[in-house]
C-alpha positions as CSV (number, residue, x, y, z in Angstrom):
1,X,-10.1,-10.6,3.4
2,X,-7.3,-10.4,6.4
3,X,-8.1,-7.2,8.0
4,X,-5.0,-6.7,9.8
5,X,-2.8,-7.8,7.0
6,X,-4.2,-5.0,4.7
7,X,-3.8,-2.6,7.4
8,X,0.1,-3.6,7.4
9,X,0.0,-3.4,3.7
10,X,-1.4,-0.5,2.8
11,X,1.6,1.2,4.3
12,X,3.6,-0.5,1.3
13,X,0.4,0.8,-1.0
14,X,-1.5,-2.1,-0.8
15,X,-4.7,0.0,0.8
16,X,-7.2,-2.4,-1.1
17,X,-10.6,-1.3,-1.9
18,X,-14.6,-3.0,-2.0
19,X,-17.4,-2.3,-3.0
20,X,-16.9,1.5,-3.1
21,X,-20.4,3.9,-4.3
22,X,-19.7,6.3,-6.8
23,X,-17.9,9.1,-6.4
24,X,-14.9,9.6,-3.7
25,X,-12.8,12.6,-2.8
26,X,-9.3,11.7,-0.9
27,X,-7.0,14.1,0.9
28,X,-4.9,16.1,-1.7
29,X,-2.0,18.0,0.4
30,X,0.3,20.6,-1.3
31,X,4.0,21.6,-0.4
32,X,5.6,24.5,-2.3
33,X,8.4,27.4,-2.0
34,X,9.2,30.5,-4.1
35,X,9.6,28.1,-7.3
36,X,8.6,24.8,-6.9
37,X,5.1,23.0,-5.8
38,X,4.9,19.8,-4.9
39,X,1.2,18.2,-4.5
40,X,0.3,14.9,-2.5
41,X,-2.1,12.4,-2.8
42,X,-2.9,9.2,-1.1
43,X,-3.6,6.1,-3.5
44,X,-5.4,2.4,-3.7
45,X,-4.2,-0.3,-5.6
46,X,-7.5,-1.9,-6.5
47,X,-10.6,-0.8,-7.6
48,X,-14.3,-1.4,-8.9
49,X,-14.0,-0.1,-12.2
50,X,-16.9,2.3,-11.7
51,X,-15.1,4.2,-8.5
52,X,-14.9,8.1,-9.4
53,X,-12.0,9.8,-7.3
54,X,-11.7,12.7,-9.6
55,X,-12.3,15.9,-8.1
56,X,-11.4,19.5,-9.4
57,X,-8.5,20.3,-7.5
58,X,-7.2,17.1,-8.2
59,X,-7.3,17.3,-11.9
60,X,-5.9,20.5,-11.5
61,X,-2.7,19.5,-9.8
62,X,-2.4,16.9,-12.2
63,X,-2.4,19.3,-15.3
64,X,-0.5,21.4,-13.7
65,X,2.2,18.8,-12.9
66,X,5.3,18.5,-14.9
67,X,6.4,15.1,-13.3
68,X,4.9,12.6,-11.2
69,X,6.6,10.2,-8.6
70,X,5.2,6.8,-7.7
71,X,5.9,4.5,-4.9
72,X,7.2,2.4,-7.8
73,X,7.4,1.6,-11.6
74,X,8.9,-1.6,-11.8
75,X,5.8,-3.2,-11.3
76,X,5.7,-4.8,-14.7
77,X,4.6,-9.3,-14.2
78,X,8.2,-10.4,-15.4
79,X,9.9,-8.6,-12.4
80,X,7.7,-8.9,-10.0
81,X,7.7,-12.7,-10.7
82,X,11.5,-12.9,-10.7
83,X,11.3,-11.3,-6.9
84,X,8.5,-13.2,-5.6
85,X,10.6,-16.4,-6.8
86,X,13.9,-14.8,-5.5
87,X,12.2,-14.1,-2.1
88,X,9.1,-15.3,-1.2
89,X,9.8,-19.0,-2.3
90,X,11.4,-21.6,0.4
91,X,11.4,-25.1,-1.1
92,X,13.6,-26.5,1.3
93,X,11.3,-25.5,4.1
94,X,7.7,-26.3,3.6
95,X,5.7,-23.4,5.4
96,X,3.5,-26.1,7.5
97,X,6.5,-27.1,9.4
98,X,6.6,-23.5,10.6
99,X,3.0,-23.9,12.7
100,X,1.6,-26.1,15.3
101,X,-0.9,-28.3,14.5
102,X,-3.6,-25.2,15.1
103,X,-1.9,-22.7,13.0
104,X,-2.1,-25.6,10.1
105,X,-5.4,-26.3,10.4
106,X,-6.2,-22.4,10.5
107,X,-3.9,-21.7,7.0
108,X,-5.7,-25.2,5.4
109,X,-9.2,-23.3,6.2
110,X,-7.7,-20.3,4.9
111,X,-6.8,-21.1,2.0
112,X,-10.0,-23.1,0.5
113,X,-12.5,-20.0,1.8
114,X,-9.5,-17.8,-0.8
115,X,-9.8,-20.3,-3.1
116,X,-5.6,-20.0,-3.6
117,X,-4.9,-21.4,-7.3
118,X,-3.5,-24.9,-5.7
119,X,-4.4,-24.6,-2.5
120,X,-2.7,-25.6,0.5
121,X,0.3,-26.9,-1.8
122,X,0.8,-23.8,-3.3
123,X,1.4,-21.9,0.3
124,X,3.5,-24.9,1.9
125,X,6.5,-23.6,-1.0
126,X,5.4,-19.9,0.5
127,X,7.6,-18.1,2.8
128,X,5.4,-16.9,5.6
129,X,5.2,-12.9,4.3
130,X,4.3,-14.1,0.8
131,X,1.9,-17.0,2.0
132,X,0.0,-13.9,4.2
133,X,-0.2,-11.8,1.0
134,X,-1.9,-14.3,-1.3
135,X,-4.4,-15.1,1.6
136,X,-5.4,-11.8,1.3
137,X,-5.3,-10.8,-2.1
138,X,-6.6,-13.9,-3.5
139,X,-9.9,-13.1,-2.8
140,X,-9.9,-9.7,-3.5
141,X,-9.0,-10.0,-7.4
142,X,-11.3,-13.1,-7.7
143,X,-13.9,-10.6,-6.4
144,X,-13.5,-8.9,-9.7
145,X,-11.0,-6.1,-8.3
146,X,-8.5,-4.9,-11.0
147,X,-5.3,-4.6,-10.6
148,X,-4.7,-2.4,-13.8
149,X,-7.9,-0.1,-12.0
150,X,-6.0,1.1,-9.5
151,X,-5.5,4.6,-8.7
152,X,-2.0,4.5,-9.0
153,X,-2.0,2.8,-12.5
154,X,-4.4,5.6,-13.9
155,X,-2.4,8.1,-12.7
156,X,0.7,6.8,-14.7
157,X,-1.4,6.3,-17.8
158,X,-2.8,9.6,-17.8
159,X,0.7,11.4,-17.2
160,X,2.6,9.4,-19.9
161,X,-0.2,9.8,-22.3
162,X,0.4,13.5,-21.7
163,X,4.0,12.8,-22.1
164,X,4.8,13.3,-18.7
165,X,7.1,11.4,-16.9
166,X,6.6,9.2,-14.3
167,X,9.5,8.3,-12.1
168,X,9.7,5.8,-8.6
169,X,10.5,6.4,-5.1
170,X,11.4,2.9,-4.6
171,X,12.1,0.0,-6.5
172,X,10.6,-2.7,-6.8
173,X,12.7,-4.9,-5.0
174,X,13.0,-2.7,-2.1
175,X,9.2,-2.9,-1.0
176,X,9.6,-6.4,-1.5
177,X,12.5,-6.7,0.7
178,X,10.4,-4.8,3.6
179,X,8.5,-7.8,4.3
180,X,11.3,-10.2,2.8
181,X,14.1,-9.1,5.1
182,X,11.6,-9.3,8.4
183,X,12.7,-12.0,11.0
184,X,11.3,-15.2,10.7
185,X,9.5,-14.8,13.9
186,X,7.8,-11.5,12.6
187,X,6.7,-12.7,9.4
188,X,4.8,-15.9,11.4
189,X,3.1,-13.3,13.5
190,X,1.8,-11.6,10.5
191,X,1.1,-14.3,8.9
192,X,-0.9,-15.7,12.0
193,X,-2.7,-12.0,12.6
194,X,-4.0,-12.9,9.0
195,X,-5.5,-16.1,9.7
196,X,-7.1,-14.7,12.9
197,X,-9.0,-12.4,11.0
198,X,-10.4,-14.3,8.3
199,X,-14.0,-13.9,9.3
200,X,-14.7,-10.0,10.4
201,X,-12.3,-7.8,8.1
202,X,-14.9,-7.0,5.8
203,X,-16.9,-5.2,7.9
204,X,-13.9,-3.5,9.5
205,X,-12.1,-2.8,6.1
206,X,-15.0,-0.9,4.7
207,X,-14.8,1.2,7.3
208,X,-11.2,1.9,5.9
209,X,-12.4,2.4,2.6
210,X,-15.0,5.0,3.5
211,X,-12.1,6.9,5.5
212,X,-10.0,6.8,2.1
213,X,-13.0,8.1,0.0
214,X,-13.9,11.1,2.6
215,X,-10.5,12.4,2.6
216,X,-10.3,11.5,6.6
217,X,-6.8,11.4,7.2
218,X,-7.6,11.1,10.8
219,X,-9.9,8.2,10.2
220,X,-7.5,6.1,8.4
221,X,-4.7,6.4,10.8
222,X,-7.3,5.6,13.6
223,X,-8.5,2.5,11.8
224,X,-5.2,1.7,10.1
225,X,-1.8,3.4,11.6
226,X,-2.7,3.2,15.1
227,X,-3.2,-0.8,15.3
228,X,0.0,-1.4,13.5
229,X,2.0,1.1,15.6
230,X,0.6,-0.5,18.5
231,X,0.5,-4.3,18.0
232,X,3.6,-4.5,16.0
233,X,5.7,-1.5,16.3
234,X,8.9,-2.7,14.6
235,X,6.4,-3.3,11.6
236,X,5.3,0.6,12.2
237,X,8.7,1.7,12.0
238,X,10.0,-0.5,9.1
239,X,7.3,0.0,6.7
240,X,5.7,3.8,7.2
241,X,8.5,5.6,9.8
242,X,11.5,4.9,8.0
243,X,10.3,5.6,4.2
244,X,8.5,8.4,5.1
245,X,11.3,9.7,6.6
246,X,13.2,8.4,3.5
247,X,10.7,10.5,1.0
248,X,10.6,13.4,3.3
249,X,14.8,13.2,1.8
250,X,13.6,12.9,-1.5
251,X,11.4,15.4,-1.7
252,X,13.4,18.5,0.3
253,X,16.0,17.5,-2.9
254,X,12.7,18.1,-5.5
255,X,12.3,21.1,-3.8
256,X,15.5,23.0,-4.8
257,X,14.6,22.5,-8.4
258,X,12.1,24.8,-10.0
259,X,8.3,23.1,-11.3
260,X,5.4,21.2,-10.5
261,X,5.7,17.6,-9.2
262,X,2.2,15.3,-8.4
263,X,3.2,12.1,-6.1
264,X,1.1,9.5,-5.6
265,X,1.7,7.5,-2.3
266,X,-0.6,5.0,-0.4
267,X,-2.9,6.8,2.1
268,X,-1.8,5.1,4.9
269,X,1.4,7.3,4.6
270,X,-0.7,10.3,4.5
271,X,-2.1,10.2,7.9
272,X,-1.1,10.6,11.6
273,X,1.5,11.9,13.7
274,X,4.6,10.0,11.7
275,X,2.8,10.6,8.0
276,X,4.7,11.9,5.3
277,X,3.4,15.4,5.7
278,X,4.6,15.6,9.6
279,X,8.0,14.5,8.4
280,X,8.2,17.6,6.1
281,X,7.0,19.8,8.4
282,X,10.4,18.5,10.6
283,X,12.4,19.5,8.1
284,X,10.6,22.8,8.2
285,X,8.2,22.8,5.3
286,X,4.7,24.1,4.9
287,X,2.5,21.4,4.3
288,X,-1.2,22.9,3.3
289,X,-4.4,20.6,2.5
290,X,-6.2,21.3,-0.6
């Protein structure tokens, strides 16, 4: 597990989880006017299967809710394999060419403690932001981690059982193309930040994890905003300034329209000074925590 990596992508909703006790109670933030309420809550993508985040006043907003928005809902395997093929695969440039002789030895190590499904000749067709991703996922859902657990996928299931429905901020393709479109140059750094951290991100990422289950906004954008804002700002303001600012948009629109509306972000969006909360609050909102 690639501590710094899962830092980076938990700004995209990729805010992975291990190992986590029973019961956990994240932030839940609430934005409203004369007609319309609009609740907030911060999500992981992968869970143990016995992880309880319920909590009152989260079920509450969540019956209470007419419509729920999602990062995205275009997450279904046939798309997300078309874009990964689209752009994350290079076969005209095999990704070892792209590293000194270090760097290669590194991503060989890399990938036989992931155990990536083909190893090292699977990554070498990898573009460098895709080749980073696998490293640290790979592990992670091999671990036993679902996928289909994950907070953001019960949420949809439990809204369009209800008959509810459940609507994207962004598209697929789009969060793809945040890591996609970076430089060359920046996706090797990430990719190299990854491989530096193969052997003390567990420790580290619990840490994370414990921060997400509290509810300590604070916490998480210590452990998780604060790094990325430091050692790779343009990162910072590509993947949480910008689309926060871009969902702070979409939501002063919801806001003009009478209801109840539940969205579901990753955490990392929820905390510190540029989170999706302080964003509203600079368009002049009242953002309360419940």
């Amino acid at each position: 597990m690639k501590l710094r990596l899962i830092r980076r992508l938990a700004c995209l909703g990729v805010l992975l989880a291990i190992a986590l006790p029973a019961r956990a109670h994240p932030g839940l933030w609430v934005v409203k006017d004369a007609d319309t309420t609009i609740y907030l809550f911060g999500t992981v993508h992968l869970l143990p299967h016995d992880t309880d985040w319920h909590f009152p006043a989260l079920d509450q907003a969540l019956a209470g809710s007419q419509k729920m928005y999602v990062e995205i809902v275009d997450d279904d395997q046939a798309n997300m394999a078309a874009l990964v093929l689209r752009y994350g695969m290079d076969m005209a440039h095999p990704l070892s060419g792209l590293l000194t002789p270090f760097d290669r030895g590194r991503l060989e190590r890399a990938a036989r403690l992931a155990k990536v499904p083909g190893g090292m000749a699977s990554l070498e067709v990898m573009r460098p932001w895709l080749a980073a991703l696998t490293l640290t996922l790979a592990p992670l859902t091999q671990a036993g981690l679902d996928p289909a657990q994950g907070v953001d996928r019960q949420l949809r299931a439990a809204m369009e059982k209800a008959g509810k429905p459940v609507s994207g901020l962004e598209t697929a393709e789009q969060q793809i193309r945040f890591l996609a479109d970076m430089p060359q140059s920046m996706q090797l750094a990430l990719l190299r930040s990854t491989l530096r951290d193969t052997d003390r991100a567990s420790v580290e990422l619990k840490a994370l994890i414990d921060a997400w289950k509290a509810g300590d906004d604070a916490a998480i954008a210590r452990l998780e905003n604060d790094l990325m804002k430091r050692e790779d700002p343009q990162l910072y303001q590509r993947l949480l300034v910008e689309r926060n600012e871009a969902w702070a948009r979409q939501i002063a629109g919801m806001l003009k329209q009478p209801g109840t509306v539940f969205i579901a972000v990753g955490a990392a969006h929820l905390a510190g000074p540029d989170s999706l909360q302080a964003q509203l609050r600079k368009q002049g909102e009242t953002v309360e925590r419940q």
